[in-house]
N, CA, C and O atoms as a GROMACS GRO file, in nm:
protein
  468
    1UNK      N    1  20.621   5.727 -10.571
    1UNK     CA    2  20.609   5.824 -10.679
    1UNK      C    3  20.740   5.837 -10.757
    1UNK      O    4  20.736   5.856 -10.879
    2UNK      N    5  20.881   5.827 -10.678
    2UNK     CA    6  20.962   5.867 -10.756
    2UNK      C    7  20.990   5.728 -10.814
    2UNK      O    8  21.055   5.752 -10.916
    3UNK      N    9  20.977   5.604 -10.804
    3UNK     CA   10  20.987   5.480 -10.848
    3UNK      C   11  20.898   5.521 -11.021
    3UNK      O   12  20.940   5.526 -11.137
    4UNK      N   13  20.809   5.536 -10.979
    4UNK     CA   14  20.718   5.581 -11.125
    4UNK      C   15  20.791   5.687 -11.204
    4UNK      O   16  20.815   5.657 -11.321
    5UNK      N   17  20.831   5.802 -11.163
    5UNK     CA   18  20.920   5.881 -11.251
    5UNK      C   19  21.007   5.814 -11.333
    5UNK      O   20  21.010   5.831 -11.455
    6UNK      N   21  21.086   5.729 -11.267
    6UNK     CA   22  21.201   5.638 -11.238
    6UNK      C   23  21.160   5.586 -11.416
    6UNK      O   24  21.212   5.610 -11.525
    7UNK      N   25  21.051   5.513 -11.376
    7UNK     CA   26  21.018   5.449 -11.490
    7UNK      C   27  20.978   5.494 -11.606
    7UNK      O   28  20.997   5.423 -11.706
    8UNK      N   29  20.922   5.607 -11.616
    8UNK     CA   30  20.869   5.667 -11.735
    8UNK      C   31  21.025   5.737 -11.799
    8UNK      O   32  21.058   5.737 -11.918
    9UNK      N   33  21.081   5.776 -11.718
    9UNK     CA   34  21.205   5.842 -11.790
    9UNK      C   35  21.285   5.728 -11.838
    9UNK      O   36  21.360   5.755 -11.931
   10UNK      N   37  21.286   5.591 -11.790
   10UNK     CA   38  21.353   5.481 -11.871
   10UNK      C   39  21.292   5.454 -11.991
   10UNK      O   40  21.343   5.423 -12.099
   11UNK      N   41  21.187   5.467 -11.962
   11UNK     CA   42  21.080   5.415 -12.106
   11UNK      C   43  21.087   5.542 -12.212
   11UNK      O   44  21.039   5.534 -12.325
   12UNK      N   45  21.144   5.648 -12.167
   12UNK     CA   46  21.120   5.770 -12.255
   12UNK      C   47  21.228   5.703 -12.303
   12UNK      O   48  21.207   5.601 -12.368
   13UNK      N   49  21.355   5.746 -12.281
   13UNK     CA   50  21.502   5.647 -12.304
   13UNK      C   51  21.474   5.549 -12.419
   13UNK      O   52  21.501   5.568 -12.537
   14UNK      N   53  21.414   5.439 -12.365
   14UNK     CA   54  21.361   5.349 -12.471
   14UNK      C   55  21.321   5.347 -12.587
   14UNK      O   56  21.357   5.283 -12.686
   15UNK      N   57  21.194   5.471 -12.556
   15UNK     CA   58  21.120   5.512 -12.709
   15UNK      C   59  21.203   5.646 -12.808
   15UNK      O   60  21.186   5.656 -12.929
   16UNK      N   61  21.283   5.728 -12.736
   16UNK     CA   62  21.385   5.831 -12.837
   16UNK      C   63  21.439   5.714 -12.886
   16UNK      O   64  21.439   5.716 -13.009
   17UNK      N   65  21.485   5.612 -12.839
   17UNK     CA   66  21.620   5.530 -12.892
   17UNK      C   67  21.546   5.419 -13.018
   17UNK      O   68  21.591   5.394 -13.130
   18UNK      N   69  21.430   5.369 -12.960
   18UNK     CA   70  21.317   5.318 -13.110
   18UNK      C   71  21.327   5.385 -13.209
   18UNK      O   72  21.374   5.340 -13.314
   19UNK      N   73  21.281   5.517 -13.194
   19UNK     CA   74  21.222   5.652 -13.316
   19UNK      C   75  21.341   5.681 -13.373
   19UNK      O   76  21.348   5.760 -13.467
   20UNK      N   77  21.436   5.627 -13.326
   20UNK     CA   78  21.612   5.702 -13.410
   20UNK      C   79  21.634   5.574 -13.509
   20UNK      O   80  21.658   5.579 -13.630
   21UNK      N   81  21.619   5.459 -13.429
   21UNK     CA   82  21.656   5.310 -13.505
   21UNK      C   83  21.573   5.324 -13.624
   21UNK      O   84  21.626   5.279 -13.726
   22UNK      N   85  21.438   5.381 -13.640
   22UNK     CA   86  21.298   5.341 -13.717
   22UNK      C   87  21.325   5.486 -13.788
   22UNK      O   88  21.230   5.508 -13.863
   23UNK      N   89  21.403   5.574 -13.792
   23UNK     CA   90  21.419   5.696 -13.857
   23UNK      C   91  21.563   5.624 -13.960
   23UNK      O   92  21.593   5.632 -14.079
   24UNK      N   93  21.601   5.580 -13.884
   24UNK     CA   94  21.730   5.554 -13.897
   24UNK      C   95  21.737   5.445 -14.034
   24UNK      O   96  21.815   5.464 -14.127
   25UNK      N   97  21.663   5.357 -14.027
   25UNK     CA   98  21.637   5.211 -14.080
   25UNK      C   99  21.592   5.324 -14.237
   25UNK      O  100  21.608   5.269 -14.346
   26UNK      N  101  21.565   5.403 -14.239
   26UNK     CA  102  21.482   5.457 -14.369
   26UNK      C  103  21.589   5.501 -14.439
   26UNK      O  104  21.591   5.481 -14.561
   27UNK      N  105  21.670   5.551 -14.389
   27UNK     CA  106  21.814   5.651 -14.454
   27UNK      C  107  21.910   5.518 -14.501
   27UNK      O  108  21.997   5.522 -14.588
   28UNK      N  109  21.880   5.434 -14.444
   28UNK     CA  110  21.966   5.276 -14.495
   28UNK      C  111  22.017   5.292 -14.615
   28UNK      O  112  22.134   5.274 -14.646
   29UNK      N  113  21.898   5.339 -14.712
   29UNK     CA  114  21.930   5.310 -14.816
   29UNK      C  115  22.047   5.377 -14.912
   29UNK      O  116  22.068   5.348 -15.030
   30UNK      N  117  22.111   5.463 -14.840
   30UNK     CA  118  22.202   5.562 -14.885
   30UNK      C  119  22.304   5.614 -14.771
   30UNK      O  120  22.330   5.733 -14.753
   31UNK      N  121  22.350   5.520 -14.705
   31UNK     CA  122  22.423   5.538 -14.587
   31UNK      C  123  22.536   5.634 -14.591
   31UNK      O  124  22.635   5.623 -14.664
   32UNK      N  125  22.508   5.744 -14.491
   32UNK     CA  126  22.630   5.849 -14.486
   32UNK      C  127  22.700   5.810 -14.383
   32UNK      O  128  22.704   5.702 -14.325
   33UNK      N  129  22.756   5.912 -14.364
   33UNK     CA  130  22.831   5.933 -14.219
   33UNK      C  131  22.775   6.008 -14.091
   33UNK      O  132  22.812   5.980 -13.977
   34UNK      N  133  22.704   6.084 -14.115
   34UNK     CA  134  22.590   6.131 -14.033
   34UNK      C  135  22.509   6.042 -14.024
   34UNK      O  136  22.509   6.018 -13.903
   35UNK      N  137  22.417   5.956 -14.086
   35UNK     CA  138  22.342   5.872 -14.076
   35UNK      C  139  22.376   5.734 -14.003
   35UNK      O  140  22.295   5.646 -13.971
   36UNK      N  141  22.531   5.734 -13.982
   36UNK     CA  142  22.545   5.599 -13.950
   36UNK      C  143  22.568   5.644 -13.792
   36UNK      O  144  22.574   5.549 -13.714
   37UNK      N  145  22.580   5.764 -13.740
   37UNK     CA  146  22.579   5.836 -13.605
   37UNK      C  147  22.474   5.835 -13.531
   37UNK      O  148  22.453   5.810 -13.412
   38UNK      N  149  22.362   5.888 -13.688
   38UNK     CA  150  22.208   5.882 -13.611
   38UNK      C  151  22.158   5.756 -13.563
   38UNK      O  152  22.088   5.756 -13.462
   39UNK      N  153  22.192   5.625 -13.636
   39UNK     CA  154  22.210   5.533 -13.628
   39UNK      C  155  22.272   5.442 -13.472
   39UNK      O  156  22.217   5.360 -13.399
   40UNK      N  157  22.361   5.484 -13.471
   40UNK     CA  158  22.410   5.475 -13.292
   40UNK      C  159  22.351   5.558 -13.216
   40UNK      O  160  22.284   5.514 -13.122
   41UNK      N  161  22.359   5.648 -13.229
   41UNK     CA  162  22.270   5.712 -13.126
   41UNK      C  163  22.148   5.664 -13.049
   41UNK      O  164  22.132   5.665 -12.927
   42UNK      N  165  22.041   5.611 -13.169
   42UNK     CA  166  21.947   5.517 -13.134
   42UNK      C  167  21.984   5.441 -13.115
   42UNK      O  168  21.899   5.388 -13.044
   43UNK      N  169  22.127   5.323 -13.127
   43UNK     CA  170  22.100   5.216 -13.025
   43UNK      C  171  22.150   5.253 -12.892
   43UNK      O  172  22.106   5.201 -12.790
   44UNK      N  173  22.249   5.350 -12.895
   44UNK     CA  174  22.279   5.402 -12.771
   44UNK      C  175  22.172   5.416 -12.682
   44UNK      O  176  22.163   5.388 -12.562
   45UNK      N  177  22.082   5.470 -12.774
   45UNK     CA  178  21.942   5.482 -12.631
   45UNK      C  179  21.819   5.377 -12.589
   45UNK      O  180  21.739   5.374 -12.496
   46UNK      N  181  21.854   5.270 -12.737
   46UNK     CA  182  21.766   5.170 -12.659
   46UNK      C  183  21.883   5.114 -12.555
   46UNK      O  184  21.842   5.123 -12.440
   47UNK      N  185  21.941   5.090 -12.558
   47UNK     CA  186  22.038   5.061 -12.450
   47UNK      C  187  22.064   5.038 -12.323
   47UNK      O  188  22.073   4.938 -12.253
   48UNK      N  189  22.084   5.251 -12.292
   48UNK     CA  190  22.042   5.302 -12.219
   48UNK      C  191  21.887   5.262 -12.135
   48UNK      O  192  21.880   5.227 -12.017
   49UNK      N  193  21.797   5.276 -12.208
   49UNK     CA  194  21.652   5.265 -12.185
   49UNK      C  195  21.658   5.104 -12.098
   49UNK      O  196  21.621   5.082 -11.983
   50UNK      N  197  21.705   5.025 -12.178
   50UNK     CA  198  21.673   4.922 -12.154
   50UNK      C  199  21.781   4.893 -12.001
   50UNK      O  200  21.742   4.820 -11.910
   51UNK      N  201  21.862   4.938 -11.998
   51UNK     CA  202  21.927   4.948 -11.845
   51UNK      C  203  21.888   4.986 -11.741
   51UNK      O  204  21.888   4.931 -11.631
   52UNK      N  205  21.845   5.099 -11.782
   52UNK     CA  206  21.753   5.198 -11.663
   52UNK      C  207  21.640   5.157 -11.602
   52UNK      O  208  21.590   5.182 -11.492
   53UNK      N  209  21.592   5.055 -11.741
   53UNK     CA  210  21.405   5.036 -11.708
   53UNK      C  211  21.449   4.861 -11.624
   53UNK      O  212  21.378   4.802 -11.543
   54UNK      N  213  21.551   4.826 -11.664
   54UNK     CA  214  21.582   4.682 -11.570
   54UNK      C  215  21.590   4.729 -11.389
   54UNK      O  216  21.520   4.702 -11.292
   55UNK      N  217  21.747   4.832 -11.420
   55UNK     CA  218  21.737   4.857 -11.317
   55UNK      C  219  21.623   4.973 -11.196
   55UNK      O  220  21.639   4.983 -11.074
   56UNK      N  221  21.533   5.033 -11.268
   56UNK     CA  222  21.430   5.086 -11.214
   56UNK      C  223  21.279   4.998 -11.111
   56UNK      O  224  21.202   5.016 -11.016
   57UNK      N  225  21.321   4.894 -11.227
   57UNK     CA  226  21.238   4.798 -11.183
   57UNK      C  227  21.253   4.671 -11.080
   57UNK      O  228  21.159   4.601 -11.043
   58UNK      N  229  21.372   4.658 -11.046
   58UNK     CA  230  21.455   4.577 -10.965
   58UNK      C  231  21.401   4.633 -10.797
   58UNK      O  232  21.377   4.753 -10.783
   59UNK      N  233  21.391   4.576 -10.724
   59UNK     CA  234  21.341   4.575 -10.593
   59UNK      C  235  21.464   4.598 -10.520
   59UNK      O  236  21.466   4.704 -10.458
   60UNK      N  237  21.588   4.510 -10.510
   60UNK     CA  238  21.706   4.511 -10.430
   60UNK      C  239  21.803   4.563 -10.549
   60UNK      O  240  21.816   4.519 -10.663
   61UNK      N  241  21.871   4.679 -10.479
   61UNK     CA  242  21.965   4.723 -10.604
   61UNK      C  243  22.071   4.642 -10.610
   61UNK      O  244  22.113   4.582 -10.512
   62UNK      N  245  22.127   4.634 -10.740
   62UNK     CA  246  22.234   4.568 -10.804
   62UNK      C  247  22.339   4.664 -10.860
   62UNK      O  248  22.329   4.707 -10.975
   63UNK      N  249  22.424   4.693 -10.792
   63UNK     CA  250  22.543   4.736 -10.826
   63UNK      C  251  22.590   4.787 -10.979
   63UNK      O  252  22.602   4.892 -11.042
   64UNK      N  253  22.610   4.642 -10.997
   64UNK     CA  254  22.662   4.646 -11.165
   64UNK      C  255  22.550   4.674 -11.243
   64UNK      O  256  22.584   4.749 -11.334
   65UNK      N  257  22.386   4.635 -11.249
   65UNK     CA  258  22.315   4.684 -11.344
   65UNK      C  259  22.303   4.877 -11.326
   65UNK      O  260  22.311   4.947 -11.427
   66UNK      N  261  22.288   4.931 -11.207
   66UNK     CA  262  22.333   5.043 -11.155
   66UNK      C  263  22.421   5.128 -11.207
   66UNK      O  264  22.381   5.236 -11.252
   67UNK      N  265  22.579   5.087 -11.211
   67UNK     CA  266  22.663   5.104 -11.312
   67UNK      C  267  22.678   5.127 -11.492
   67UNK      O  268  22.732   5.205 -11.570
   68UNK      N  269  22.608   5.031 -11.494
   68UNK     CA  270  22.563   4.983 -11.618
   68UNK      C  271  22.438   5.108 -11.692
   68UNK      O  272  22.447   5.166 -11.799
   69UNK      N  273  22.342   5.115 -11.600
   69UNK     CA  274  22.272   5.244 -11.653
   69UNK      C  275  22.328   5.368 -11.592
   69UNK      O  276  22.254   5.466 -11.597
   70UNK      N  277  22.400   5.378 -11.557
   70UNK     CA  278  22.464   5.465 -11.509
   70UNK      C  279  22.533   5.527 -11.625
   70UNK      O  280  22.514   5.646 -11.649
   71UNK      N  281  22.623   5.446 -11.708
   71UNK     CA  282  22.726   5.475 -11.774
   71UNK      C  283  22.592   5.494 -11.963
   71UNK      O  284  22.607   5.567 -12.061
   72UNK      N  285  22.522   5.429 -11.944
   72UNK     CA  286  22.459   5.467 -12.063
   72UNK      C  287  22.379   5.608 -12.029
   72UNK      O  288  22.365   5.685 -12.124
   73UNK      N  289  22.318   5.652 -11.884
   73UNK     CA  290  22.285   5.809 -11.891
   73UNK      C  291  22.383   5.884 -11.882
   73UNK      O  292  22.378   6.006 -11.899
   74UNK      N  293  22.476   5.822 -11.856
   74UNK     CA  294  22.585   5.967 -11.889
   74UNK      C  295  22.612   5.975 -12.017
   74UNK      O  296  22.652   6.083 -12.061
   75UNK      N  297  22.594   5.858 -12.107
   75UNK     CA  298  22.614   5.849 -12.226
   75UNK      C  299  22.497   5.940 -12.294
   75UNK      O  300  22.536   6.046 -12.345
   76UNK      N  301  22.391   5.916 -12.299
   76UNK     CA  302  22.261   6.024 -12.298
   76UNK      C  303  22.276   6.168 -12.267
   76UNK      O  304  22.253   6.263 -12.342
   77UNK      N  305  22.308   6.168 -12.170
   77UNK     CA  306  22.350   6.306 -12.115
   77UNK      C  307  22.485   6.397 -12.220
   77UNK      O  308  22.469   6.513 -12.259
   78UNK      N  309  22.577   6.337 -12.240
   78UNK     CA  310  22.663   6.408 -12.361
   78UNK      C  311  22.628   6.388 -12.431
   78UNK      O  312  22.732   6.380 -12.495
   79UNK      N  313  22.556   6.365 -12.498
   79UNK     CA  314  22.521   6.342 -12.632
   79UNK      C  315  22.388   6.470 -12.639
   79UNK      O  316  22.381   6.531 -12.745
   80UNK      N  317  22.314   6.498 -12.558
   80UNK     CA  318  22.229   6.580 -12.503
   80UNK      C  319  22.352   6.750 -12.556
   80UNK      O  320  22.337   6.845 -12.634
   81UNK      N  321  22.460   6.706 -12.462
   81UNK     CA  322  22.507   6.865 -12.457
   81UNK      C  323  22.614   6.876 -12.548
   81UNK      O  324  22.693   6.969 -12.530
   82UNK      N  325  22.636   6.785 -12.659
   82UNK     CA  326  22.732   6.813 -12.779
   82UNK      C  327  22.618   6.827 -12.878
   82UNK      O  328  22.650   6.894 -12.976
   83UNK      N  329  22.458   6.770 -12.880
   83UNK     CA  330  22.392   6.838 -12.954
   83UNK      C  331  22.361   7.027 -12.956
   83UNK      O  332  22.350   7.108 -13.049
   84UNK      N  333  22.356   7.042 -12.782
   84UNK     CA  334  22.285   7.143 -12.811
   84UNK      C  335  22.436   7.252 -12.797
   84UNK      O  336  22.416   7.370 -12.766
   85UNK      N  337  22.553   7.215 -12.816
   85UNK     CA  338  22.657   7.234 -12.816
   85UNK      C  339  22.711   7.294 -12.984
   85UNK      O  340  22.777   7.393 -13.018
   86UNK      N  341  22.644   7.176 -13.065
   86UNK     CA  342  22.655   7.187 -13.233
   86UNK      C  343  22.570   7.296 -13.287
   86UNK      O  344  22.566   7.303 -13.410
   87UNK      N  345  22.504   7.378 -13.222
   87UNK     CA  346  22.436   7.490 -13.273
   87UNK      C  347  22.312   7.430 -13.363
   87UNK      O  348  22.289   7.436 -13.484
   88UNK      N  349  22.255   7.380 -13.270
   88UNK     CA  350  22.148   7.324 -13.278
   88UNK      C  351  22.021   7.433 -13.360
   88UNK      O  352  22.002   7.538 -13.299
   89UNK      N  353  21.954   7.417 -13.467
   89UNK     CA  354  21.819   7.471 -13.493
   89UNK      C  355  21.737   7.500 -13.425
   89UNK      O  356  21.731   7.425 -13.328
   90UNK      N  357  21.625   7.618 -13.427
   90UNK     CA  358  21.534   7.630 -13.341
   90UNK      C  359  21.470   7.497 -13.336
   90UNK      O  360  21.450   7.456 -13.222
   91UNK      N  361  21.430   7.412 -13.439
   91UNK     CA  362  21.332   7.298 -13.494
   91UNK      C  363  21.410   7.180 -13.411
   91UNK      O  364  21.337   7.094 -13.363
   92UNK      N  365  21.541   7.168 -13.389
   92UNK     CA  366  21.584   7.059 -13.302
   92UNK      C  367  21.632   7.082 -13.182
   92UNK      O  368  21.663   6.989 -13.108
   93UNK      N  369  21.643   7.200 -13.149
   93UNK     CA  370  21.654   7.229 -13.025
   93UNK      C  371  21.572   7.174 -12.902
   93UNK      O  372  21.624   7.128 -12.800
   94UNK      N  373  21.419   7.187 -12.927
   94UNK     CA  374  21.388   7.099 -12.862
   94UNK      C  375  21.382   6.975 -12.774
   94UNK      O  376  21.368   6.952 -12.654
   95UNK      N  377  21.398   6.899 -12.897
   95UNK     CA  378  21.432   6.758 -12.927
   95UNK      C  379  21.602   6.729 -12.825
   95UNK      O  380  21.624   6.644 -12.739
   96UNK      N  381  21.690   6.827 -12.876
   96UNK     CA  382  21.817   6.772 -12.755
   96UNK      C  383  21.766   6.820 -12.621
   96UNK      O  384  21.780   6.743 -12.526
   97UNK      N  385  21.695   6.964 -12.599
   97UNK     CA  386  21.742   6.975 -12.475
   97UNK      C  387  21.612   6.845 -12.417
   97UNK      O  388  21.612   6.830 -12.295
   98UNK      N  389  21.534   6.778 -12.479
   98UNK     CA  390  21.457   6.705 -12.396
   98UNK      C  391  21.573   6.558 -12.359
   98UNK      O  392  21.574   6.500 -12.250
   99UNK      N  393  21.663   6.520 -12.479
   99UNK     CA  394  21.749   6.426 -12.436
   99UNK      C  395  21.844   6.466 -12.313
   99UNK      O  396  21.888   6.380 -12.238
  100UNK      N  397  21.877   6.622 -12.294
  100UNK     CA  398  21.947   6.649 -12.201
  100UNK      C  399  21.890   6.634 -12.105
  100UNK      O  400  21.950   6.601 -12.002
  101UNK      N  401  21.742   6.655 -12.109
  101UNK     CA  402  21.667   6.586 -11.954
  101UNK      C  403  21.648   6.483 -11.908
  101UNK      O  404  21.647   6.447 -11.790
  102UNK      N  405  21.631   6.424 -12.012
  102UNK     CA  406  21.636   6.229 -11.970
  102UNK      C  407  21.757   6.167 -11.963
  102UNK      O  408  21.768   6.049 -11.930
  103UNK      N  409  21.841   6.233 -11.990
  103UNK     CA  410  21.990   6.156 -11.957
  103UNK      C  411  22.037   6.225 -11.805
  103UNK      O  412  22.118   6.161 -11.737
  104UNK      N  413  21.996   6.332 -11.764
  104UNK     CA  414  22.031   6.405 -11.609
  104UNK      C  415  21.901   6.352 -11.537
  104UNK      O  416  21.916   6.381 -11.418
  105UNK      N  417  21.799   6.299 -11.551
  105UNK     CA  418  21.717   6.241 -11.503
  105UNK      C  419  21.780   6.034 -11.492
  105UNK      O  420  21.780   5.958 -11.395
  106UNK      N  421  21.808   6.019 -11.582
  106UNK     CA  422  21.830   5.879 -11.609
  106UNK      C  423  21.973   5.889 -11.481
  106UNK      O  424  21.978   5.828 -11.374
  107UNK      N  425  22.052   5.960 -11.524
  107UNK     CA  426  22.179   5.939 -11.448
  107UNK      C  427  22.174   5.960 -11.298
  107UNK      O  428  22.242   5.889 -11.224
  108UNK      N  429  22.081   6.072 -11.245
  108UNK     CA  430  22.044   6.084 -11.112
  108UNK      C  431  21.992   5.955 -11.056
  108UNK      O  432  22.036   5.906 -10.952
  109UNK      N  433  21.911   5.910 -11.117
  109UNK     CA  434  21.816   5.749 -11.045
  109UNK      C  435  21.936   5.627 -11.031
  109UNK      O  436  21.940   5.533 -10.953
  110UNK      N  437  22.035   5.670 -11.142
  110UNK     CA  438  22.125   5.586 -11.144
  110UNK      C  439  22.230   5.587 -11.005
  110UNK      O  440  22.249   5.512 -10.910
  111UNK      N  441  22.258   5.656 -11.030
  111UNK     CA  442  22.327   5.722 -10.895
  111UNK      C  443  22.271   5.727 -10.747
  111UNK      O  444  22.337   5.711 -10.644
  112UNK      N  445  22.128   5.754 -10.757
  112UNK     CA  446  22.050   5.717 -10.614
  112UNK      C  447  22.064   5.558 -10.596
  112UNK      O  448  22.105   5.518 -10.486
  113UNK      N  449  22.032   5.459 -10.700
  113UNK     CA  450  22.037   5.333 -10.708
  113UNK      C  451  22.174   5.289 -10.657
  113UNK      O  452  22.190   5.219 -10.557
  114UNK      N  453  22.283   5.342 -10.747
  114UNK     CA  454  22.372   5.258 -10.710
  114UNK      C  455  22.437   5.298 -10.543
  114UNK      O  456  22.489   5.209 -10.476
  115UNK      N  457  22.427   5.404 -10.505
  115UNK     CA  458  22.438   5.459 -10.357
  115UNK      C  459  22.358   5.398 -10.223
  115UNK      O  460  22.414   5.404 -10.113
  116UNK      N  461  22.244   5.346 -10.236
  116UNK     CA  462  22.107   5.285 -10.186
  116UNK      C  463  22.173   5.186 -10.142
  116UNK      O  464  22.229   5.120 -10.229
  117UNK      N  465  22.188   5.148 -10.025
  117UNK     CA  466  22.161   5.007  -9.967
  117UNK      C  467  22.056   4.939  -9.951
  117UNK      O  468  22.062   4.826  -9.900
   0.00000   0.00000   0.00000
């Protein structure tokens, strides 16, 4: 069961970090400085996603991929609490504190993983 958690919270990871790139890709056309943040952010989280969901899925843990999503949910994870840090809107409030869950979710599995013999 927690293998399945495991996975859906990588794949959540995955898909915030799509919906930012594909939000992101639209504002192209007039590139700010905020926009080029929102911009990382989403790849930050396909990233992330894509670390987590390697190493979630891996049978014998691997150290360095471990590490590796490790360091992108912590990356998730601040980014989570300098949003809801920035005096966040009722309307996006949401939206961070759910990144703050998938990055303290992402980073815990990470951490069970890389600890696991």
């Amino acid at each position: 069961m927690l293998k399945l958690i495991d996975q859906i919270v990588s794949a959540g990871l995955l898909i915030v970090g799509l919906a930012h790139v594909a939000a992101a890709s639209k504002a192209f056309t007039d590139p700010t400085q905020a926009r080029v943040w929102f911009l990382s952010a989403g790849l930050l989280g396909l990233v992330a996603g894509l670390a987590n969901l390697a190493r979630a899925r891996l049978e014998a843990g691997d150290r360095l991929l471990s590490l590796t999503a490790l360091v992108g949910a912590i990356g998730i994870l601040t980014m989570g609490i300098l949003l809801i840090g920035a005096g966040e809107t009722s309307a996006t409030a949401g939206p961070a504190l759910a990144v703050l869950a998938l990055g303290a979710l992402a980073a815990a599995f990470s951490l069970r993983s890389l600890f696991r013999r």
